[in-house]
C-alpha positions in Angstrom: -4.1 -9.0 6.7 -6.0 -9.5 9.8 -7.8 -6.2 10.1 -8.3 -6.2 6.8 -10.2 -9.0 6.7 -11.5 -9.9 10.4 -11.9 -5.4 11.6 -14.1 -2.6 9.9 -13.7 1.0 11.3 -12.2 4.1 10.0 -9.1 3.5 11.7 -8.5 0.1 9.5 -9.3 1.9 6.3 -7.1 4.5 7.3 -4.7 2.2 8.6 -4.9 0.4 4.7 -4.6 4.3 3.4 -1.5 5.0 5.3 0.0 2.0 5.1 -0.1 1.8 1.5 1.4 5.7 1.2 4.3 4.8 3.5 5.1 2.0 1.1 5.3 4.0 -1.9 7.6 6.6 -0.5 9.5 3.3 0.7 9.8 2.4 -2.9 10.1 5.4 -4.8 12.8 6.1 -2.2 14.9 3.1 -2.2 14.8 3.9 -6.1 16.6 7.2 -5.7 19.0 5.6 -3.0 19.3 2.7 -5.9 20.2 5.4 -8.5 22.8 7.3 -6.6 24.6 4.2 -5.1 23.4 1.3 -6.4 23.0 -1.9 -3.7 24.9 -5.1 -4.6 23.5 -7.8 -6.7 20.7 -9.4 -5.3 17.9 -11.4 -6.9 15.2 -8.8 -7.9 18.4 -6.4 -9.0 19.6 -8.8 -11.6 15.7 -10.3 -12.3 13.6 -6.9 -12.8 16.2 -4.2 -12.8 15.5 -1.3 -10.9 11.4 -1.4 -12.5 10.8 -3.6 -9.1 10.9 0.2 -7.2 8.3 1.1 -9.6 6.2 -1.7 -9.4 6.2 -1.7 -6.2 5.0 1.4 -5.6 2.1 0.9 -8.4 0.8 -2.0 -6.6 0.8 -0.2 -3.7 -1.5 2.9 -5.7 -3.8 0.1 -6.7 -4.2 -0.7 -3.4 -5.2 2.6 -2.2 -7.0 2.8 -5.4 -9.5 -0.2 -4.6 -9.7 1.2 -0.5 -10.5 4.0 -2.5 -13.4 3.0 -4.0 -16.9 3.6 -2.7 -18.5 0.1 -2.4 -14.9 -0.5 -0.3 -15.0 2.0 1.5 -18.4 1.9 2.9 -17.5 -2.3 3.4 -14.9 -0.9 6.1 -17.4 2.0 7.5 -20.2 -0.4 7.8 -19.5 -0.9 11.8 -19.3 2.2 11.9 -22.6 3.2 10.8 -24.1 0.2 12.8 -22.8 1.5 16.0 -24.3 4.8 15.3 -27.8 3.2 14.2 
């Protein structure tokens, strides 16, 4: 949270980018490990099922989603451009 909010760069947007990706294959992954032998009981089993992989890993496409987007993106590339101004 700290980059995100306190560092600019391409590195911290790329950083957010890859981040973000890592967590959905986290997800989606844990979901087929889920599916072929399921985990024990544990609160977000027995409150959302397995839908928690899954919203997971759409929260996390939002994420890149909004990085994503150009008024964002040039937010994080602004130190960027002023260091080559």
């Amino acid at each position: 949270l700290f980059l995100i909010v306190r560092k600019t760069g391409l590195w911290v947007w790329t950083a957010v980018i890859v981040w973000n990706s890592v967590a959905i294959w986290d997800a989606l992954s844990a979901f087929i490990i889920h599916t072929t032998n399921p985990w024990p009981e544990f609160f977000m089993i027995r409150l959302f099922g397995s839908a928690m992989f899954f919203a997971a890993a759409g929260i996390h496409l939002i994420i890149i989603f909004l990085a994503s987007q150009p008024d964002v993106k040039m937010q994080f590339l602004k130190r960027l451009d002023s260091q080559v101004a």
